[in-house]
Backbone as CSV, one residue per row, in Angstrom:
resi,resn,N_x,N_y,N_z,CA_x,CA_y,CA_z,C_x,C_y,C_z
1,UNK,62.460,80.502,209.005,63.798,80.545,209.576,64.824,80.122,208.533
2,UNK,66.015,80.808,208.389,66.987,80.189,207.578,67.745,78.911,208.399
3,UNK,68.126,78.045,207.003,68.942,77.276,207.645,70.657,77.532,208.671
4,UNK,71.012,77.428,209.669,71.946,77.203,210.367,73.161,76.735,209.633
5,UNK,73.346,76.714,208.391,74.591,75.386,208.058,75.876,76.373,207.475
6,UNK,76.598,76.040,207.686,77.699,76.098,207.130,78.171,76.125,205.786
7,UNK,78.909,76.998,205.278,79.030,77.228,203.832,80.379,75.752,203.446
8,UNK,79.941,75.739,202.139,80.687,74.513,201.841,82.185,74.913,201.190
9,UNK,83.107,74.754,201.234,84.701,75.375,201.181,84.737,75.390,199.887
10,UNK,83.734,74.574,198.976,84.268,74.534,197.457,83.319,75.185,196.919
11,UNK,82.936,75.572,195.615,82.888,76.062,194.743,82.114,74.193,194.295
12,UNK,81.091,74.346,193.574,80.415,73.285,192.440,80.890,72.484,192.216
13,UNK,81.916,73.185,191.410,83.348,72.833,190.163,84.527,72.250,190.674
14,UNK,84.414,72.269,192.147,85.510,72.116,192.800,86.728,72.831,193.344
15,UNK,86.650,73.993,193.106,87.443,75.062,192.919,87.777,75.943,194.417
16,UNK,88.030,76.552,195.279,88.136,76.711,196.463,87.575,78.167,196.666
17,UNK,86.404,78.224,196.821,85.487,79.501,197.761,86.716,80.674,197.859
18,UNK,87.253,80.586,198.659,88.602,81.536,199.178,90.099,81.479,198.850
19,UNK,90.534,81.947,198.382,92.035,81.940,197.687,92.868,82.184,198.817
20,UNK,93.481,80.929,199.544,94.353,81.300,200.406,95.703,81.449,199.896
21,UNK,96.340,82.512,201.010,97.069,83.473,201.009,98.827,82.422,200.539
22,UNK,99.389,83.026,199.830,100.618,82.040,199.167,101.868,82.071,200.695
23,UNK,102.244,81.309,200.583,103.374,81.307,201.616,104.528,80.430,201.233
24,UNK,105.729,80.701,200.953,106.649,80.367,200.400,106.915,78.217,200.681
25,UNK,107.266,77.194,199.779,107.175,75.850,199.683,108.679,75.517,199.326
26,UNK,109.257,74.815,200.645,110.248,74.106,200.278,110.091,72.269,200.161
27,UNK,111.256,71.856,199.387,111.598,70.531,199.776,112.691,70.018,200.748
28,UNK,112.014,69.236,201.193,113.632,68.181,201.840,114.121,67.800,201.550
29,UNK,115.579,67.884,201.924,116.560,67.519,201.391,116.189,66.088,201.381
30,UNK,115.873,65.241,202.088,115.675,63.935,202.132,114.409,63.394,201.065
31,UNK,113.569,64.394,200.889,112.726,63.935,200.042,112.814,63.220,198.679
32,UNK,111.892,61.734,198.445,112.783,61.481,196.964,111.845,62.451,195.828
33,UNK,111.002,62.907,195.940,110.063,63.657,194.895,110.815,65.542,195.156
34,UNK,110.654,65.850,193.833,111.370,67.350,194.120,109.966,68.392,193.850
35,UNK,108.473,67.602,193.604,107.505,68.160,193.140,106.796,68.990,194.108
36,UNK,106.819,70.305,194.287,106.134,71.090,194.715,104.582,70.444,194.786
37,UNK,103.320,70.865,196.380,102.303,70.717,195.810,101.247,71.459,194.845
38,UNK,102.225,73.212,194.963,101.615,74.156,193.839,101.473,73.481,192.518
39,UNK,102.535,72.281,192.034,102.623,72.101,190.783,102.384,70.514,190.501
40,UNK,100.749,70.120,191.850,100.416,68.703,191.598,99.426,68.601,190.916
41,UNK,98.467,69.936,191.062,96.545,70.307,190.966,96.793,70.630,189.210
42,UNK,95.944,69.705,189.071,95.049,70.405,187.336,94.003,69.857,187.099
43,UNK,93.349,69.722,185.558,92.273,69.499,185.536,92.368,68.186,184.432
44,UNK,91.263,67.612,184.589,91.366,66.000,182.972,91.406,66.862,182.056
45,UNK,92.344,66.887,180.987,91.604,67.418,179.766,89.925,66.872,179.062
46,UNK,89.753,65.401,179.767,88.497,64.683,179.016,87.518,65.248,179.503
47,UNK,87.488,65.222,181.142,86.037,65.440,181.456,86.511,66.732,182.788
48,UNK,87.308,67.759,182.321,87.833,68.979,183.393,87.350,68.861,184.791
49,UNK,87.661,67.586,185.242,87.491,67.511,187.053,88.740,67.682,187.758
50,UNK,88.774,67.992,188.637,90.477,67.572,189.281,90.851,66.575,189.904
51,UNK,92.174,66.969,189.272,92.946,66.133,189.460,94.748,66.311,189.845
52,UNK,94.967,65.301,190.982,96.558,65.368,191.506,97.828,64.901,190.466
53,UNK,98.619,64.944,190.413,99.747,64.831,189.383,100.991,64.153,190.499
54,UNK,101.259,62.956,190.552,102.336,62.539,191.498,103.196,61.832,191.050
55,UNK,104.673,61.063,190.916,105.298,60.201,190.494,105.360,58.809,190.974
56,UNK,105.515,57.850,190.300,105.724,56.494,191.124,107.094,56.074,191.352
57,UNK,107.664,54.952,191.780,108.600,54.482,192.205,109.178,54.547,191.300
58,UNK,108.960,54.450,189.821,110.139,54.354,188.649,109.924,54.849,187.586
59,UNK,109.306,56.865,188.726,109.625,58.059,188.084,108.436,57.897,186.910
60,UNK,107.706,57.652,186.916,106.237,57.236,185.753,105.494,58.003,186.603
61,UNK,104.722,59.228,185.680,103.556,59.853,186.117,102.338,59.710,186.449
62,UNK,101.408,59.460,187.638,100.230,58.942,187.971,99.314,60.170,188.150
63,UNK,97.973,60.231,188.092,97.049,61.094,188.226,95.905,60.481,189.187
64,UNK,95.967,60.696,190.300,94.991,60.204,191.309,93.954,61.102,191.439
65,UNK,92.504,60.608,192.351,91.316,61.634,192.588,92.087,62.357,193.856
66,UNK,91.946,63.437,193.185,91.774,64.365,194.840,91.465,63.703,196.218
67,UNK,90.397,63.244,196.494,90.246,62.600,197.831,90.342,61.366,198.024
68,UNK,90.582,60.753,199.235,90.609,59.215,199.803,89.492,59.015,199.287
69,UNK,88.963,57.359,199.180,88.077,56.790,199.207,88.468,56.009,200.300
70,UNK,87.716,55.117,200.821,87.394,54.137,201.868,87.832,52.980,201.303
71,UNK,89.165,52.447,201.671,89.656,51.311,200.939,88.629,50.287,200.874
72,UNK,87.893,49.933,201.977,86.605,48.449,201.802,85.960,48.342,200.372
73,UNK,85.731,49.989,199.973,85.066,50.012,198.701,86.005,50.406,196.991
74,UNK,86.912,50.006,197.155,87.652,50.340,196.092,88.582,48.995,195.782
75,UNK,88.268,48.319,194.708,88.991,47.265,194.152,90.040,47.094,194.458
76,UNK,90.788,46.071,195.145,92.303,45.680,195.542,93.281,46.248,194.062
77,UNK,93.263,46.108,193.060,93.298,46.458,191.923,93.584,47.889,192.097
78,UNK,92.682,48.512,192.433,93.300,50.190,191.998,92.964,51.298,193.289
79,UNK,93.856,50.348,194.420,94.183,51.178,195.331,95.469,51.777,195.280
80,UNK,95.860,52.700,195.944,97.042,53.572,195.372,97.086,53.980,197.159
81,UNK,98.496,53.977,197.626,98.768,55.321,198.860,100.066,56.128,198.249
82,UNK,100.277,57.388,199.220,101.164,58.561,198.916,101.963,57.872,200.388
83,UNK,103.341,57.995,199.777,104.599,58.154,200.817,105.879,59.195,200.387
84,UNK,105.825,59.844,200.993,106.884,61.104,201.049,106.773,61.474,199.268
85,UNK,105.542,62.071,198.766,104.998,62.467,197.710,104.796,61.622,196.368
86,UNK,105.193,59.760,196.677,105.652,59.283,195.794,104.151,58.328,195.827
87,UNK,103.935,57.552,194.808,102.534,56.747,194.888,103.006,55.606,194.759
88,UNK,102.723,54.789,195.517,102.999,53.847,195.562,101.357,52.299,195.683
89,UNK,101.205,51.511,194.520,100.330,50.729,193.988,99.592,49.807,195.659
90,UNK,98.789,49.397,195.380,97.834,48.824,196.485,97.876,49.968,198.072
91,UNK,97.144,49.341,198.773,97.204,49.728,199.791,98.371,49.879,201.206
92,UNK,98.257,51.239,202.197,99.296,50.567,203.110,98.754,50.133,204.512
93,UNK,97.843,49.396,204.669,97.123,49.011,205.598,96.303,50.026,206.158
94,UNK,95.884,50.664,206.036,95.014,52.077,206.845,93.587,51.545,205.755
95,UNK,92.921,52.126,206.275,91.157,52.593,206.041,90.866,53.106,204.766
96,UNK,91.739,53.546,204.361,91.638,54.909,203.675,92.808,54.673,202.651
97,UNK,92.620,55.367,200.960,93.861,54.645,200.037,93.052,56.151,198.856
98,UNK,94.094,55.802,197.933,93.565,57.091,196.797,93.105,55.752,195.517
99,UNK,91.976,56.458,194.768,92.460,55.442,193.489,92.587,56.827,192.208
100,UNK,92.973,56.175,191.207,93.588,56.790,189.837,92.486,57.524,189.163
101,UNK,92.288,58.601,188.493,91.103,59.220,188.423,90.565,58.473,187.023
102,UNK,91.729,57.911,186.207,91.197,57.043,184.928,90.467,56.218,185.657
103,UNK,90.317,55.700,186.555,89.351,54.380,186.941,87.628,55.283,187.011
104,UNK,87.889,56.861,187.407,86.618,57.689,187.900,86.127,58.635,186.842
105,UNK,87.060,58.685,185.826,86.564,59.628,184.629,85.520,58.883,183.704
106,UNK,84.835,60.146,183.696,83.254,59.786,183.028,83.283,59.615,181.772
107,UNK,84.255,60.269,181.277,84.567,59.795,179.660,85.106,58.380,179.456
108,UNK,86.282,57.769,179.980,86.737,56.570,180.183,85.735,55.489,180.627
109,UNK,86.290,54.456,179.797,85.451,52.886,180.471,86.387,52.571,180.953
110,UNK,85.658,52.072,182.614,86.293,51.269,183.336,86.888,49.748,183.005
111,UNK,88.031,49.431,183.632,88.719,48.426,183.098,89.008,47.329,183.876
112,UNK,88.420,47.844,185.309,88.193,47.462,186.398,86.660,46.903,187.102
113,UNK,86.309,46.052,187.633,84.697,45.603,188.173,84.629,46.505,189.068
114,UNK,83.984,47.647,188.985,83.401,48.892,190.355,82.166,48.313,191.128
115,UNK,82.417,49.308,192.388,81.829,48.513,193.408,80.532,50.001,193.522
116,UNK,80.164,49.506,193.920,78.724,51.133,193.959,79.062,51.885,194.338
117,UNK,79.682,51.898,195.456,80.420,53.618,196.112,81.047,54.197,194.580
118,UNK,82.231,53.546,194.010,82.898,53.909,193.382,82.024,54.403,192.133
119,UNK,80.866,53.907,191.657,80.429,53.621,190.614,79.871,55.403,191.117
120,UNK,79.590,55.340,192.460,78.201,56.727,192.602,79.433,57.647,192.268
121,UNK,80.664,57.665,192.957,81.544,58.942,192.532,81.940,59.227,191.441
122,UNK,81.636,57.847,190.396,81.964,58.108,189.193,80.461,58.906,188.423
123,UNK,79.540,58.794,189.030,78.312,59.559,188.618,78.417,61.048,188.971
124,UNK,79.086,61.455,190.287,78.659,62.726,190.644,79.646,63.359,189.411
125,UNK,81.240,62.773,189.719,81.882,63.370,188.165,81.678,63.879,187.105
126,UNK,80.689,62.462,186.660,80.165,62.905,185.284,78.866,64.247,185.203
127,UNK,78.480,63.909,186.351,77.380,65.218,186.614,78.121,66.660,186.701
128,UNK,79.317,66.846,187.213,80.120,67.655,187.686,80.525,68.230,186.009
129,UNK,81.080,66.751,185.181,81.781,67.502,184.191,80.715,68.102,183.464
130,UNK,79.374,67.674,183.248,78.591,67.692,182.227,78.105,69.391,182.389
131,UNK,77.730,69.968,183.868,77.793,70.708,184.350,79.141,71.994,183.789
132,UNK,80.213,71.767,183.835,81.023,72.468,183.429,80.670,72.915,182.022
133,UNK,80.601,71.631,181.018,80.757,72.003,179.585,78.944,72.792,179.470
134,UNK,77.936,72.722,180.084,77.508,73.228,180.178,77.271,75.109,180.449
135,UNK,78.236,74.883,181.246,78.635,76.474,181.687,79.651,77.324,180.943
136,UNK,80.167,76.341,179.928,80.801,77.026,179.325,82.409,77.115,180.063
137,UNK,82.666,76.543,181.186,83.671,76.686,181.546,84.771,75.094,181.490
138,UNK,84.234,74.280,180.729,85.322,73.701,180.087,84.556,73.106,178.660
139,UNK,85.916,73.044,177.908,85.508,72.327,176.483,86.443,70.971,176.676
140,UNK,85.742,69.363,176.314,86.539,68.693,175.767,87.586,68.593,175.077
141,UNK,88.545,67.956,174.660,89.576,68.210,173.910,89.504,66.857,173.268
142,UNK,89.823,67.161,172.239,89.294,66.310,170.791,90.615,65.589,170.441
143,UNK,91.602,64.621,170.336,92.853,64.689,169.599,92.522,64.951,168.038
144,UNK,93.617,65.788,168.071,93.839,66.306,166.383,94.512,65.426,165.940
145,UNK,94.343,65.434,164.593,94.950,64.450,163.738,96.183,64.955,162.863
146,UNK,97.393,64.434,163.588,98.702,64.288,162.920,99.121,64.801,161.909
147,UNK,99.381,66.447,161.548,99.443,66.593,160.329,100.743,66.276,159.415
148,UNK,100.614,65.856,158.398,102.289,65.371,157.446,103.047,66.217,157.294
149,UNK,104.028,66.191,158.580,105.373,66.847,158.821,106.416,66.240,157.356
150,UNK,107.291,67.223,157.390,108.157,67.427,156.303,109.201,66.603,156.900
151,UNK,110.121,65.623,156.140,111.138,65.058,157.028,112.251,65.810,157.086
152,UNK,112.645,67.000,157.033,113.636,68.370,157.167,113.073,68.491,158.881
153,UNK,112.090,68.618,159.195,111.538,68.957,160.252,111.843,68.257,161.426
154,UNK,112.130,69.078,162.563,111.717,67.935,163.784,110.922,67.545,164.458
155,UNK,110.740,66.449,165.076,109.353,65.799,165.385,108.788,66.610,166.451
156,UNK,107.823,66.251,166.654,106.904,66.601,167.258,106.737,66.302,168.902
157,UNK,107.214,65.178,168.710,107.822,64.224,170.188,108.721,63.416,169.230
158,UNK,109.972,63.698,169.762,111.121,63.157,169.293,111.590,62.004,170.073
159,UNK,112.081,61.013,170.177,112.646,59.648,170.721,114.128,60.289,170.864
160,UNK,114.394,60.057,172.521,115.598,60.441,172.980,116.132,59.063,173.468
161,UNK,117.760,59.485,173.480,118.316,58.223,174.114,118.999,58.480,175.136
162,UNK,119.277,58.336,176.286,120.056,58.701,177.505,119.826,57.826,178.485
163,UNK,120.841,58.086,179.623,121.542,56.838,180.875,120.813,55.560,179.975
164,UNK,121.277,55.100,179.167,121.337,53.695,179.085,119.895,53.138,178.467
165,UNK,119.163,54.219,177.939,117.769,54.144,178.054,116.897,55.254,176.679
166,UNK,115.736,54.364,176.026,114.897,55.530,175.541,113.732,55.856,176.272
167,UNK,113.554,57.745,175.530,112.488,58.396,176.002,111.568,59.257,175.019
168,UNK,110.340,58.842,175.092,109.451,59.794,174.515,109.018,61.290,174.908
169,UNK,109.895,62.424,174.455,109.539,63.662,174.915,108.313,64.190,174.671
170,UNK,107.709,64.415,175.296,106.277,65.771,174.560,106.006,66.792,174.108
171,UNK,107.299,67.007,173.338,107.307,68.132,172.797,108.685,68.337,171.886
172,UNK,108.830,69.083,171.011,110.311,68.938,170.499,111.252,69.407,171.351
173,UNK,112.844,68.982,170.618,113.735,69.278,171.334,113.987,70.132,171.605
174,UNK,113.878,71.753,171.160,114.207,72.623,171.402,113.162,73.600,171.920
175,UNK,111.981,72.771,172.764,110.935,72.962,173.089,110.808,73.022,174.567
176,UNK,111.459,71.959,174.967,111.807,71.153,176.310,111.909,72.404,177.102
177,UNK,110.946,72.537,178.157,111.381,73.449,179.014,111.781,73.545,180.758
178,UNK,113.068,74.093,181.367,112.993,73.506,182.800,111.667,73.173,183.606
179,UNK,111.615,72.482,184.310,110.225,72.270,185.238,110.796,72.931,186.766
180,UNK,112.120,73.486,186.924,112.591,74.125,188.113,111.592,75.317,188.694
181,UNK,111.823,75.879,190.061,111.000,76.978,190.262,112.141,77.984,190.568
182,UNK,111.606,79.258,190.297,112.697,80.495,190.026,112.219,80.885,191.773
183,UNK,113.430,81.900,191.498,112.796,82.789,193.225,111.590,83.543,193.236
184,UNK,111.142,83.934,191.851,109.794,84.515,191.973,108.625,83.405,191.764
185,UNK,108.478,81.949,192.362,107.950,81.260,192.819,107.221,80.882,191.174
186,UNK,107.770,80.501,190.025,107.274,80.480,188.967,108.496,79.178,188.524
187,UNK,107.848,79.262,187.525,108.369,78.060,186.251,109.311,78.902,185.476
188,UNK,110.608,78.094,185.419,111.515,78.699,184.471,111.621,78.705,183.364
189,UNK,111.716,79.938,182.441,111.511,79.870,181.604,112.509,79.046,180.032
190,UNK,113.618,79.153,181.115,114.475,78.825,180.248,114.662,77.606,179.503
191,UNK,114.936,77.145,178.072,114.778,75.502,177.870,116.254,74.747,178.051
192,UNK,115.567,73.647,178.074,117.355,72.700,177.980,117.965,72.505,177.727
193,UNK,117.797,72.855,176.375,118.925,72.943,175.494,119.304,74.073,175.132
194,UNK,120.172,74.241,175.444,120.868,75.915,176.133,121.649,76.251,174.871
195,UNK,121.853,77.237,174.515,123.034,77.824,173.463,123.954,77.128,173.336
196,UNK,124.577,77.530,174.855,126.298,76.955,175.353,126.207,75.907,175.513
197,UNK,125.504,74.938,175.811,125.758,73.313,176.607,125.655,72.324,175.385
198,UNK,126.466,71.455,175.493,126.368,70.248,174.281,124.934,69.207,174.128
199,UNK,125.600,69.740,172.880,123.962,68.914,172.087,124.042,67.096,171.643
200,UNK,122.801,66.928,171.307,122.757,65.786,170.872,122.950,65.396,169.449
201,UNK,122.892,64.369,169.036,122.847,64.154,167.489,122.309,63.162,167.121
202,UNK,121.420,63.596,166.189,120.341,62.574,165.619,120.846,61.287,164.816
203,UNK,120.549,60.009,165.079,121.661,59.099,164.333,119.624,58.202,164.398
204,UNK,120.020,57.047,163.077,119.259,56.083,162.782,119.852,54.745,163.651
205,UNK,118.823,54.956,165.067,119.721,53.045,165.333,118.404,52.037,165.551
206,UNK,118.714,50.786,165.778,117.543,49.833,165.610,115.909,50.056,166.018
207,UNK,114.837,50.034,165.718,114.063,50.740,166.455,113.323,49.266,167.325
208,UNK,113.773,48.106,167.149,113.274,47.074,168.026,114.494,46.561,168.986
209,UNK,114.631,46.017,169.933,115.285,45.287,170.936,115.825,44.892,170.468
210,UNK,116.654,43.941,171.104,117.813,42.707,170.779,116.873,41.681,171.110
211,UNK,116.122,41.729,171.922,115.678,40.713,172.579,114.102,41.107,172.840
212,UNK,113.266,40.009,172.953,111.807,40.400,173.087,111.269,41.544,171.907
213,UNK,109.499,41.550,171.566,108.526,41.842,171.270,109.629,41.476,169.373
214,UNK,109.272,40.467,169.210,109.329,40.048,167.918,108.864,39.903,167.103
215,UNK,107.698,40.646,167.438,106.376,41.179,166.539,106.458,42.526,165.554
216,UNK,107.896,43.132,166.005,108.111,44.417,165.728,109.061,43.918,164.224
217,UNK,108.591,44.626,163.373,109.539,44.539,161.753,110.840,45.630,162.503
218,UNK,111.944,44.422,161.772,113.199,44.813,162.061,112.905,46.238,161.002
219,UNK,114.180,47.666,161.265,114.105,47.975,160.864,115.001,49.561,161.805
220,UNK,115.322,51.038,160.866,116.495,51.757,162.103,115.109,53.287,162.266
221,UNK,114.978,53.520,162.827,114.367,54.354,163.965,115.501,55.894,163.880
222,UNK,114.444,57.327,163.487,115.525,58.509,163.815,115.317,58.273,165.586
223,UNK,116.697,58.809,166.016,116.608,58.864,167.834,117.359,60.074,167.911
224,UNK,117.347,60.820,169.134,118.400,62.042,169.413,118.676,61.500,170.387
225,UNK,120.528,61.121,170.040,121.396,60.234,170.676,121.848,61.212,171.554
226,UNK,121.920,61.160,173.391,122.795,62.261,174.350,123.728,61.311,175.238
227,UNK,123.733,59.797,174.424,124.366,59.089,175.475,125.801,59.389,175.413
228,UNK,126.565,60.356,174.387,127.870,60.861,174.088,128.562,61.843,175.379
229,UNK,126.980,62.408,175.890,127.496,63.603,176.445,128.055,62.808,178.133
230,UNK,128.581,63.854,178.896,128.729,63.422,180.247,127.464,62.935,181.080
231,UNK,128.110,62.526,181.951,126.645,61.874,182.872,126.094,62.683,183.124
232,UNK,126.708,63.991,183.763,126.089,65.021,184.594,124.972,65.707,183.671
233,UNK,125.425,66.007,182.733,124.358,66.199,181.516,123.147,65.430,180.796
234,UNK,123.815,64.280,181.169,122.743,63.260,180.771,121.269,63.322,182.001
235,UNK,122.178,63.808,182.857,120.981,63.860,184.230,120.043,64.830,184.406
236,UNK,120.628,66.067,183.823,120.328,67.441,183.530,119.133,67.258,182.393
237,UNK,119.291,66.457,181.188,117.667,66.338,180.547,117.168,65.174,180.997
238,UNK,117.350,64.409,181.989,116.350,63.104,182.564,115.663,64.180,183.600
239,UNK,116.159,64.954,184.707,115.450,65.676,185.275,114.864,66.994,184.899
240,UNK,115.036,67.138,183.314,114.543,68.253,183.036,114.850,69.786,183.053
241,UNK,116.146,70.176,183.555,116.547,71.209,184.235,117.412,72.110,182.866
242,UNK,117.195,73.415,182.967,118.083,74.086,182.633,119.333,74.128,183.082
243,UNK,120.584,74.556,182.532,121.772,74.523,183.209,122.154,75.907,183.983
244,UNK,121.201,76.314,184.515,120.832,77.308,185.733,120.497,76.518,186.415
245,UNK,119.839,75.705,186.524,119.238,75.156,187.994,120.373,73.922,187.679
246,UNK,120.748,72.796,187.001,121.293,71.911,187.163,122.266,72.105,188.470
247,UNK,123.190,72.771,188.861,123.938,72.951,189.838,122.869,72.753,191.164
248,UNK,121.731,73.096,191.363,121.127,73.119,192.767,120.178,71.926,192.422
249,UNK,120.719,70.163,192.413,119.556,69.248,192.309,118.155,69.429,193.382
250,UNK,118.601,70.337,194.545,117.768,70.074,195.749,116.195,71.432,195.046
251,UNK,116.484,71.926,194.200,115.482,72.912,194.019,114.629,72.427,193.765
252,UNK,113.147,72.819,193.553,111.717,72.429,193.654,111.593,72.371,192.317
253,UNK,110.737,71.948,191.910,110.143,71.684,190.693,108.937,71.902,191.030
254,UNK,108.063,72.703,189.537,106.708,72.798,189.691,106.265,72.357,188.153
255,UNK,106.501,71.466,188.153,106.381,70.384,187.029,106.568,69.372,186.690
256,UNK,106.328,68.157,186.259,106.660,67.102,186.029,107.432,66.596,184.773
257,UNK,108.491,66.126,184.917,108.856,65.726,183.737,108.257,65.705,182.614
258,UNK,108.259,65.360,181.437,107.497,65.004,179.999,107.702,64.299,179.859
259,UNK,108.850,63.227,179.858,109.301,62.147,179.683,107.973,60.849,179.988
260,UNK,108.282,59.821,178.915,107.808,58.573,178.567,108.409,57.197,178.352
261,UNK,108.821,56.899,179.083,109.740,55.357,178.647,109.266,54.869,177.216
262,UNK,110.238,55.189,176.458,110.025,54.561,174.908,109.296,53.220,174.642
263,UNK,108.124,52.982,173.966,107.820,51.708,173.668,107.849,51.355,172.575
264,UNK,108.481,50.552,171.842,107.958,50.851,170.522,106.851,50.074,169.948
265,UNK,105.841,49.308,170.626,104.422,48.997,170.507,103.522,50.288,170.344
266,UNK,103.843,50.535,171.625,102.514,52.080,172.077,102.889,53.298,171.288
267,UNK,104.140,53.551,171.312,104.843,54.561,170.466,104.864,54.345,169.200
268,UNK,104.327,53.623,168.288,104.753,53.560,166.708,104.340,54.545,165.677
269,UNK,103.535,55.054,166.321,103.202,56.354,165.645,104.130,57.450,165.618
270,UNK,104.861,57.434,166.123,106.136,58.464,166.586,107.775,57.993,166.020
271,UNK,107.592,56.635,165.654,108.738,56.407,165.032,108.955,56.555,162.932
272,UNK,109.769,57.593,163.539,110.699,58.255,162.080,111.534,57.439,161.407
273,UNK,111.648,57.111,160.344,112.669,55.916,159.678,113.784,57.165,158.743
274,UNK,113.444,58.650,158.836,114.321,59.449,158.266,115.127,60.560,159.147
275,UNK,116.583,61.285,158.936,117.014,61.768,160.004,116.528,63.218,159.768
276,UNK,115.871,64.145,160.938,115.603,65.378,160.759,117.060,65.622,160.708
277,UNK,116.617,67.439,160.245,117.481,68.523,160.127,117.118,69.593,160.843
278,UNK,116.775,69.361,162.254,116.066,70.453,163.066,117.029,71.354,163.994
279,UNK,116.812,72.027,164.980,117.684,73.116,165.394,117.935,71.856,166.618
280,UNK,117.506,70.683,166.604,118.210,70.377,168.319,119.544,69.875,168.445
281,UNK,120.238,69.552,167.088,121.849,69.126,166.920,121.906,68.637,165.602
282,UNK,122.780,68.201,165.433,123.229,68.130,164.360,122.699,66.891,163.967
283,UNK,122.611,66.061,162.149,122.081,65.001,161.731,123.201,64.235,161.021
């Protein structure tokens, strides 16, 4: 006799058996996240499992597991819940909580004391990824090593300055691309720094604080200064937007910022002591 059971909705890999049918995704106006869920799902680059893409309270990018775990079994430490798309740290009293997939990736050491549940999901993972690179359907990703840019050039991830604040971009300036969604339910193509719209300008200013981490050698830092421009503009590259979408803040995004709150501990690899001469403004 065959077995009676029911087919399982996923795919091995995780991947979904049946491709359901697209149906158009708005936001609320009230909502504080503008992130589509088309544009939450991807994969680790370390160990290609999936994984959700959400923001926290102060706009910092988090990557949670796909499913609840059972809060009893997941460290007070790295419980996580979702409220109106935003993640917000520990638990909110319920049963049930997400944790961060760095705590579950098989490549990563835990940094945290795991409890066995957690420890077994961190096994099936690694079985899952090992499985993939096996199949040929994912490769690790290796970081490459930094090659010696020309100081004519612009960086690579350039240090921006705006509302009052630095940011580590991921990509160059004239790279930056909207994260808005067009009417044909896609990513815009257009970048941010537009022909017509005012640019920034690269100036050398302190690359340590006034105050705190005094560990850092004094010394001036290239930055691409936009704190000149208007606010409205200044808001326009904090949220990422082309100046097509800037006019409609309420539009969806199917992307997440790039943005990095500048450190200059974690970041020192990225700090330039010479001013480029690149296409994102003037030096």
């Amino acid at each position: 006799m065959c077995p009676n059971s029911a087919s399982a909705p996923c795919h091995w890999d995780g991947s979904p058996r049946a491709a359901r049918p697209r149906r158009p995704l708005r936001v609320s106006a009230t909502s504080p996240s503008r992130l589509l869920r088309t544009g939450q799902s991807g994969r680790c680059r370390a160990c290609g499992n999936h994984i959700d893409f959400y923001q926290r309270a102060d706009q910092r990018p988090i990557a949670p597991h796909p499913a609840e775990l059972a809060a009893a079994h997941v460290p007070a430490s790295c419980r996580w819940h979702l409220s109106s798309g935003i993640a917000h740290p520990h638990g909110d009293g319920s049963a049930w909580c997400r944790i961060p997939h760095a705590v579950l990736c098989p490549s990563r050491t835990p940094t945290a004391r795991l409890t066995a549940h957690v420890q077994e999901t961190r096994r099936q993972l690694g079985v899952r990824s090992r499985r993939l690179i096996d199949s040929g359907a994912f490769a690790p990703s290796t970081p490459a090593a930094p090659e010696p840019a020309a100081d004519s050039a612009c960086p690579a991830r350039p240090v921006v300055q705006l509302l009052l604040g630095r940011y580590l971009a991921d990509r160059p300036v004239e790279n930056i691309q909207c994260v808005a969604q067009t009417r044909h339910r896609r990513r815009c193509p257009l970048p941010v720094l537009a022909p017509g719209a005012p640019k920034g300008v690269w100036k050398l200013l302190p690359a340590c604080p006034q105050r705190g981490q005094l560990t850092l050698p004094a010394g001036l830092m290239a930055v691409y200064d936009l704190s000149r421009l208007p606010y409205g503009e200044q808001v326009r590259w904090r949220t990422q937007r082309s100046p097509a979408h800037a006019p409609a803040p309420n539009a969806a995004d199917l992307a997440l910022a790039g943005w990095q709150v500048f450190d200059p501990l974690l970041h020192a690899a990225h700090i330039r002591a010479r001013l480029p001469h690149g296409p994102g403004g003037e030096a």
